[in-house]
C-alpha positions in Angstrom: -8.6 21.2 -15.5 -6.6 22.7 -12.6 -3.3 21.2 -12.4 -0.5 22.0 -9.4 2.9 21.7 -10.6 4.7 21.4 -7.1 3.3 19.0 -6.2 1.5 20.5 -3.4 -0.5 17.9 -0.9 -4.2 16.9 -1.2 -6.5 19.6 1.6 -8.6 17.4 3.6 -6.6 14.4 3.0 -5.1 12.8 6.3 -3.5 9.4 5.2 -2.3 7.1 2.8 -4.6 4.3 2.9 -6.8 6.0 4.1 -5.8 -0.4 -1.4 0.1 -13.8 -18.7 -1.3 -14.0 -20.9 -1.0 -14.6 -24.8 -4.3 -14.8 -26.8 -6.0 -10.7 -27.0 -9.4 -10.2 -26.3 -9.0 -7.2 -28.5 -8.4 -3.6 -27.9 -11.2 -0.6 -28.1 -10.7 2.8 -29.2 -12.8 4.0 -26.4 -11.6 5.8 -23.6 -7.7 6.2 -25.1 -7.3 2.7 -26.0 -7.8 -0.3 -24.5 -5.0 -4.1 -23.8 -6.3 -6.9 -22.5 -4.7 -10.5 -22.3 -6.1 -13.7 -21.0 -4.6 -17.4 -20.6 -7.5 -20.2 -19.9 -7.2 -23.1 -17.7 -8.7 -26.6 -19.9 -10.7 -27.1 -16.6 -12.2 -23.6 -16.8 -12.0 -23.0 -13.4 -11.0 -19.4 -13.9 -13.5 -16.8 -14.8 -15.8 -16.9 -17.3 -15.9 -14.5 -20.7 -19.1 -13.0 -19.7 -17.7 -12.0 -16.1 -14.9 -10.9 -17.9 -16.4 -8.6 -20.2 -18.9 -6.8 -17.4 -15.5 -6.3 -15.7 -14.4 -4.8 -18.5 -17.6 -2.5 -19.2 -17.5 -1.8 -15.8 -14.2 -0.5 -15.6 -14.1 1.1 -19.0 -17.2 3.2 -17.5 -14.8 5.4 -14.9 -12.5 6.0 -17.9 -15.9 7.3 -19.8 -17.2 9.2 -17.2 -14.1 10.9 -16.7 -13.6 9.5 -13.0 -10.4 8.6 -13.5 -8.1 8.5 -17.1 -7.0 5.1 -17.1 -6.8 2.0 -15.0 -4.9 -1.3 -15.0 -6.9 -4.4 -13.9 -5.6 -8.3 -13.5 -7.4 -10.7 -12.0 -5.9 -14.3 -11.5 -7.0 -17.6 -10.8 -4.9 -21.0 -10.8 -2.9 -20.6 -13.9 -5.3 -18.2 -15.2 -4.1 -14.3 -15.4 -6.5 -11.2 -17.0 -4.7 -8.2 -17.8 -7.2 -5.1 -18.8 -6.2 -2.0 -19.4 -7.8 1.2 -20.5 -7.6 5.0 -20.9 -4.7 7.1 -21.2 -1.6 7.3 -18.3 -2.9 10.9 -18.1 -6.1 13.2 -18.0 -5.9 14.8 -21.8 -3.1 12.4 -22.6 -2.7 10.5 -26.0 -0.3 8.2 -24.4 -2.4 4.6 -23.7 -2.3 2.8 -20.3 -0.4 0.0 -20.8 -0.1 -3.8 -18.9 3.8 -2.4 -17.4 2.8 1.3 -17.0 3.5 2.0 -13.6 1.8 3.2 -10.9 2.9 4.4 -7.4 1.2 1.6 -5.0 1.1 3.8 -1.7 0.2 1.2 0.8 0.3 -2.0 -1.0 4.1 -1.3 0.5 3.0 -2.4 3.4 2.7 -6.6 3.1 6.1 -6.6 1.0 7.6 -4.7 4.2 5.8 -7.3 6.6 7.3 -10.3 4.9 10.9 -8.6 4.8 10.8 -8.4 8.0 9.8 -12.1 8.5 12.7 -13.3 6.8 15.1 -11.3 9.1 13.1 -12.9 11.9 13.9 -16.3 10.4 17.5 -15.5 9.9 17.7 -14.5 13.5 18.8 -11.1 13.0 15.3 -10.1 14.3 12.7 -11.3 16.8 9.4 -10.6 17.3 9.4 -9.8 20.8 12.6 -7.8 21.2 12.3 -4.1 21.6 13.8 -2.2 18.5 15.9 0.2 21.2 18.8 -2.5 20.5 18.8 -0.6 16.3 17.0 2.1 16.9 18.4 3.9 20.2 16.8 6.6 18.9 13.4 5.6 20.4 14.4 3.9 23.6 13.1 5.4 27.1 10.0 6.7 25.6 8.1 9.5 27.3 4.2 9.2 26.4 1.9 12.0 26.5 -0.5 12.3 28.9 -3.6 13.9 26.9 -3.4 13.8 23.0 -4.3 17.0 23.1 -2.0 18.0 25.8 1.3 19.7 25.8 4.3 18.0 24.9 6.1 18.2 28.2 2.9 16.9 29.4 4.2 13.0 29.7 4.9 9.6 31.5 7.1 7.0 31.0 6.6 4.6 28.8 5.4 1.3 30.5 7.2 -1.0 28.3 9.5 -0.4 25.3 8.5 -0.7 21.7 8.6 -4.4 20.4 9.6 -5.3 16.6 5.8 -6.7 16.9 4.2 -3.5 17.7 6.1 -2.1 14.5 4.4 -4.5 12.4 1.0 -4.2 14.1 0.9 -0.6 14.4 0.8 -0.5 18.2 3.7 1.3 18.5 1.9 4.2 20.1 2.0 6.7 17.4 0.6 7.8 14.2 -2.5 9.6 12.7 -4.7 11.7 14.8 -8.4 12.2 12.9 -9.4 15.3 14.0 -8.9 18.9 12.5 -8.3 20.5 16.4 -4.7 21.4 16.1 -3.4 19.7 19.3 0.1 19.9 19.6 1.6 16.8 18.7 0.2 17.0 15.4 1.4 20.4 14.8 4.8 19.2 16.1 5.2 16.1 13.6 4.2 18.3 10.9 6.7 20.7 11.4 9.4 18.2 12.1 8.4 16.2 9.0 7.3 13.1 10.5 3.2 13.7 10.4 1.2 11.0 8.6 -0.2 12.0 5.0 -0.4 11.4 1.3 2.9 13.1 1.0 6.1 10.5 1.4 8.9 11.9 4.2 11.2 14.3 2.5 13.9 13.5 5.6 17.3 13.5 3.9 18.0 10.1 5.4 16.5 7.6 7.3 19.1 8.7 10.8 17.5 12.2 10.0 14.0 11.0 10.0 14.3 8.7 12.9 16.4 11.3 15.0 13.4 13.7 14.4 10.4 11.3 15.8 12.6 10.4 18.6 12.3 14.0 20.0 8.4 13.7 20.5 6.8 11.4 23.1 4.2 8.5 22.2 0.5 9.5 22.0 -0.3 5.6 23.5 1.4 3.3 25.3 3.3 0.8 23.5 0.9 -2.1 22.3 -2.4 -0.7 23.4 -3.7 1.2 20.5 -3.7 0.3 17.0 -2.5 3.8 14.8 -1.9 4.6 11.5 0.7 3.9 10.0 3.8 5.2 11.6 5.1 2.0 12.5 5.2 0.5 9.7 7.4 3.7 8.3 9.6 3.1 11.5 9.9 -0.3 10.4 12.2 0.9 7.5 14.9 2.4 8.9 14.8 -1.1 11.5 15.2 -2.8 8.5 17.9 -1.3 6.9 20.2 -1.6 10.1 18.7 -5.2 10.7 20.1 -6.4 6.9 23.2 -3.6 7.2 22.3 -2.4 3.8 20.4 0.2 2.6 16.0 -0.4 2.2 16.1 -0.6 -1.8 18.8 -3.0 -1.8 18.0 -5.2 0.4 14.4 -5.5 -1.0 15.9 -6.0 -4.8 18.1 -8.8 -3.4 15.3 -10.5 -1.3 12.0 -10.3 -2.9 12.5 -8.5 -6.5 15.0 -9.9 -8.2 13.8 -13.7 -6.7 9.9 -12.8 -7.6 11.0 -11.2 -11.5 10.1 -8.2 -9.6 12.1 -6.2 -12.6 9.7 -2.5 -12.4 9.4 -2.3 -9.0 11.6 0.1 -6.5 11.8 3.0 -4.6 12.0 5.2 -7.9 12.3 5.2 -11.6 15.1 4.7 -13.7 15.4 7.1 -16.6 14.6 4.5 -19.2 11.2 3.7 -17.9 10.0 6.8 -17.1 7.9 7.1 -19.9 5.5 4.4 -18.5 5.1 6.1 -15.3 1.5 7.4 -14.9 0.5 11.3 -14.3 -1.0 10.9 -10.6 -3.7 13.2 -9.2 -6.2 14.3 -6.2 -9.4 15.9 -6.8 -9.6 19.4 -5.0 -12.5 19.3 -2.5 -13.0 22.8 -2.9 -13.1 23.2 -6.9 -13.5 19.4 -7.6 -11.1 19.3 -10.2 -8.6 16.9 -10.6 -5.7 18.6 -9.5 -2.3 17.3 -10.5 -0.3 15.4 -7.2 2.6 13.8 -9.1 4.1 14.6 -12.4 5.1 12.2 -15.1 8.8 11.7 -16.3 11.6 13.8 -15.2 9.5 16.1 -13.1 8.2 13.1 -11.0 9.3 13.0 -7.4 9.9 9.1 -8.1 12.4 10.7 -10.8 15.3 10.0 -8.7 16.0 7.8 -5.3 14.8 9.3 -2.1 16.5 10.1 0.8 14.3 8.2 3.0 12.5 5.2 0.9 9.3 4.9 3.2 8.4 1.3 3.5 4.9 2.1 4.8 3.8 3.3 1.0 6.9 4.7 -1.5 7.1 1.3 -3.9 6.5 2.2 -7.8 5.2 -1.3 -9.3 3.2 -2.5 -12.1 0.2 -5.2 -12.3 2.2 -8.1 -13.0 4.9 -7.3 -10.6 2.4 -7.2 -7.8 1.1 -10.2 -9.2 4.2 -12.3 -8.4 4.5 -10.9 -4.9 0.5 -11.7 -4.2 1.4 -15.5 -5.7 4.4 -15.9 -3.3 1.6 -15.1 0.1 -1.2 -17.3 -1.3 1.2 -20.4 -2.1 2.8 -19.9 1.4 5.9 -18.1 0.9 6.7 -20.4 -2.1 7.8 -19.4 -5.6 9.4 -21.4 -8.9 10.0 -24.2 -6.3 12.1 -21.9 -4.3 10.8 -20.8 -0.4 11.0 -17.3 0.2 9.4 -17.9 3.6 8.3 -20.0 5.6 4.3 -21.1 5.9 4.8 -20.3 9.7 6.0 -16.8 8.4 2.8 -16.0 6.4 0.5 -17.9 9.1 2.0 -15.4 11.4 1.6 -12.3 8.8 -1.6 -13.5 8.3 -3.4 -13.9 11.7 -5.6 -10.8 13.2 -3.4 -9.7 16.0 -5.7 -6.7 17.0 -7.6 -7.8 20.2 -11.4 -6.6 20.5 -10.2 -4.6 23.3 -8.4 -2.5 21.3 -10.0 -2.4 18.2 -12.7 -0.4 20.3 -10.5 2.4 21.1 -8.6 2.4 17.9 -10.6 4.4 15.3 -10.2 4.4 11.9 -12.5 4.6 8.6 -16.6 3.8 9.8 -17.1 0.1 10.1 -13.5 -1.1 9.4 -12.8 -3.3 12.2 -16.5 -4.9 12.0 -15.3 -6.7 8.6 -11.0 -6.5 9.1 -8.5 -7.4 11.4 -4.7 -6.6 11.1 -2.2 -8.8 10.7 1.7 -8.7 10.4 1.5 -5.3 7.8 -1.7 -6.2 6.0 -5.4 -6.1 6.3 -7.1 -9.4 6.9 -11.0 -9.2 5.8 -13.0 -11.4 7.9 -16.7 -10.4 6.7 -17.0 -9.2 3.7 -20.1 -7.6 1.1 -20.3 -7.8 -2.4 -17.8 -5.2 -4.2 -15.3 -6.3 -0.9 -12.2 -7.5 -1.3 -11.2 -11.0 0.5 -8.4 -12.9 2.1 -5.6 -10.9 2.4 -4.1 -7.5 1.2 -4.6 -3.8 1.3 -5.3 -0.5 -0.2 -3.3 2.3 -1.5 -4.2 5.8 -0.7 -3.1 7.1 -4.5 -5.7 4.6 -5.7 -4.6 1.3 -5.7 -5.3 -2.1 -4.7 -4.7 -5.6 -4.0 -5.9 -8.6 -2.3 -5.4 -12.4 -2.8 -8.0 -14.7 -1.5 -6.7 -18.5 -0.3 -10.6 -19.6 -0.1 -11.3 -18.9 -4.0 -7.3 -18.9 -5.1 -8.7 -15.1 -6.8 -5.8 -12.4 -6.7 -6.7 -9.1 -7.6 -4.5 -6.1 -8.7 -6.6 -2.8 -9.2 -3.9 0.3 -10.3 -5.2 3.7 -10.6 -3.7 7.1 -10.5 -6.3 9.2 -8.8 -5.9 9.4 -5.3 -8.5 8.1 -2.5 -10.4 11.0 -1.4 -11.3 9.2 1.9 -10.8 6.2 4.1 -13.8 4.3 2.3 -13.1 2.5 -0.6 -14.0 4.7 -4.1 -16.3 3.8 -6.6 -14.1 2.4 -8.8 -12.6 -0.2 -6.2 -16.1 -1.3 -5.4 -17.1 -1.9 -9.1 -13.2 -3.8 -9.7 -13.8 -6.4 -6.6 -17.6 -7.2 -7.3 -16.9 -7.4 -10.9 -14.1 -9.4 -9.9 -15.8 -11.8 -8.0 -19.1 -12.1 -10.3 -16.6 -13.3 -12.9 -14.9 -16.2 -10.8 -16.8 -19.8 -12.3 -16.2 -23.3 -11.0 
C-alpha cells in the first residue's frame, strides 16, 4: 500500500463534498473487530433486528473487501440510537474502530456553521439581507470578471454587494470551477491559497485569508449563481468578527458545550489523539489507498489552525453529530433548552436556489433534479432508494449525515476514505438504503 507522508492532496480531486445505547448486540472478530449498541423503544417503532443486522452485513462487507478499513454507523429513531462499528482506525492497523473514534467530517461543517449564523441573526448582530462589507471591508466594491476564462483585469462592477444571505447560499459569486482548462482565476486562487479543494486553507489567519480573496474579482454576480463552497468558508471569518471572538470559541460556547458536543473542534487535543482515524484517498493513477491525513501527532488536526474553515475543518464523532442532527429535527430544541428558533431552522431549511439558477449552476450529474439548498445544507426533495432524506450533507473525506422530519430517522455514516467524486460512493449508498430498509412502524 502506497502511503504519502506529507500529506500531499488527492490528483483529480476538485472539492470537498464533492456527506445510546446499553444492551450489545455483540462484537465480531471480523474485519478488526466489531461494537455495536442499541436501546429499544417498548412501541418498537425503531428499526427492526433483521434491518439491523443486513445493515450490519452490509457495512461489514466494505471493511471485507478492503474498500475502506473501518466505519462508524448510528442510526436513530425516537428514543432509539444504533451505534455499529467495525474494522480498524487504519488500513493494516490493530487498533479497532471505536463508537468515539473520530473522524474529520469535511462538509458536515457546513449546517453547524448555518445555524451559528442564525443565532447571530436572532441576536441582531447579523441580518440576512445586509451586505457583509460592514465586517468584511475586505470584499466591498467588488469587481467581477467578465469571462471565467478571461483575464483578471478583465472585469465590471459588481451590480450589488454581497449579502450575509448569499454567504449562506453560496451565491456569493465565487468558488469551484469544474473544468481542467487552466483559466486564470483558478490558477490565481491556487496560488494565493484560496482555491477550493480537499485540502483545508493553510492562511495563517483568517485577516490573511480574507485579505487574499479580496485581491481577485467575482466569477458571477452576486446572488446569480450557486458555487461551491467558498461562501460558506467566507462565512467564517464573518462570524468570528460578528461574535468578536475567535471561530472555535464561539462554536464551543454556542452549540458544543450546550449539545454535550465534548469531541468536537477545530483540532485534537493531545489526550484524544489516539482515537483519531488514519484518513486516506485512493490514487487514480495506481489505485491504491494513498495516505491523506496521518494519525496522532503527525495529523494536521494535531494542533489548532490558523484559519478554522467553517465550510469543512470540524473533527467529530457519531454521537456528537448525533446531538447536533437532534437539535434541527426537534426545531432548534435540546434538554428543554432552545438553541434556535423554529423560524431559524424553517429558514435553514427551505430551498432558496431558484430554477433559474439551478440551470446555470452545475454541480455533480443530476444533483439539483433531487436537492435544493438551503441556509448551509442540502435539502433532498426526490429521493431513490440508497438516498438520503430530509436534511443534511456529505463530507468529501467520506462522511455523512442526514436527519429526516417525515420518518424522525437520523443518520450518521463516518468513514476515513475520501470521496473520489461528487456522486455518492458505494458505501454511502449501501448505509442509507440499509438504513431505511431497517426503519419498522
Amino acid at each position: 500500500m502506497q502511503r504519502r507522508g506529507n500529506g500531499a492532496a488527492p490528483m483529480g480531486i476538485d472539492r470537498r463534498s464533492l456527506l445510546v445505547g446499553a444492551a450489545a448486540l455483540g462484537a465480531s472478530a471480523a474485519c478488526g473487530g466489531t461494537q455495536a449498541n442499541v436501546r429499544t423503544t417498548p412501541d418498537g417503532a425503531g428499526f427492526s433486528k433483521q434491518g439491523l443486522a443486513r445493515l450490519h452485513a452490509a457495512m461489514a462487507a466494505h471493511v471485507e473487501r478492503g474498500d475502506l478499513p473501518g466505519v462508524v454507523t448510528l442510526v436513530s429513531r425516537g428514543d432509539e440510537v444504533h451505534v455499529d462499528a467495525i474494522g480498524t482506525m487504519a488500513f493494516g492497523g490493530t487498533a479497532p474502530m471505536r463508537r468515539d473514534t473520530l473522524f474529520r467530517i469535511a462538509s458536515m461543517t457546513k449546517p453547524i456553521s448555518g445555524a451559528a449564523t442564525m443565532m447571530l441573526v436572532e441576536e441582531g448582530r447579523l441580518r440576512l439581507d445586509e451586505p457583509v462589507d460592514r465586517l468584511l471591508p475586505e470584499l466591498a466594491n467588488r469587481k467581477v470578471l467578465k469571462r471565467l476564462d478571461g483575464p483578471l483585469d478583465d472585469t465590471v462592477p459588481a451590480n450589488r454587494p454581497i449579502l450575509v444571505s448569499d454567504l449562506l447560499t453560496l451565491r456569493m459569486g465565487m468558488g469551484a470551477i469544474f473544468t481542467r482548462d487552466p483559466y486564470p482565476i483558478l490558477q490565481a486562487m491556487a496560488e494565493k491559497g484560496v482555491a477550493v479543494g480537499p485540502e483545508l486553507p493553510q492562511a495563517p489567519s483568517p485577516e490573511a485569508w480574507i485579505s487574499a480573496l479580496g485581491t481577485l474579482p467575482l466569477m458571477h454576480q452576486p446572488g446569480e449563481v450557486w458555487m461551491y463552497d467558498t461562501g460558506l468558508t467566507v462565512l467564517g471569518v464573518l462570524l468570528a468578527r460578528a461574535a468578536g471572538k475567535p471561530l472555535g470559541d464561539f462554536y464551543r460556547e454556542r452549540i458544543f458545550e450546550p449539545l454535550g458536543m465534548k469531541d468536537t473542534g477545530f483540532s485534537v487535543p493531545a489526550e484524544k489523539l489516539e482515537r483519531l482515524a488514519t484518513s486516506y484517498w485512493r490514487n487514480p493513477e495506481t489505485r491504491q489507498f494513498d495516505l491523506f491525513d496521518a494519525a496522532g501527532q503527525e495529523s494536521r488536526f494535531s494542533r489548532p489552525p490558523g484559519f478554522p474553515d467553517s465550510a469543512g475543518g470540524l473533527v467529530s464523532t457519531a454521537d456528537d453529530y448525533l446531538a447536533f442532527a437532534r437539535m434541527m429535527l426537534n426545531k432548534g430544541e435540546h434538554g428543554g433548552r432552545r438553541l434556535l428558533s423554529e423560524r431559524s431552522i424553517a429558514l435553514m431549511t427551505t430551498d432558496h436556489i431558484t430554477p433559474q439558477q439551478k440551470a446555470v449552476s452545475p454541480f455533480s450529474p443530476g444533483f439539483w433534479d433531487k436537492y435544493g439548498w438551503g441556509y448551509a445544507l442540502s435539502i433532498v426533495h426526490k429521493d431513490e432508494p440508497g438516498d438520503p432524506r430530509g436534511f443534511g450533507w456529505n463530507g468529501g473525506y467520506g462522511t455523512s449525515s442526514y436527519w429526516d422530519p417525515r420518518t424522525g430517522v437520523i443518520g450518521v455514516l463516518l468513514t476515513q476514505r475520501m470521496m473520489d467524486s461528487p456522486s455518492a460512493p458505494a458505501a454511502f449508498v449501501d448505509f442509507w438504503r440499509s438504513a431505511y430498509e431497517a426503519v419498522q412502524g
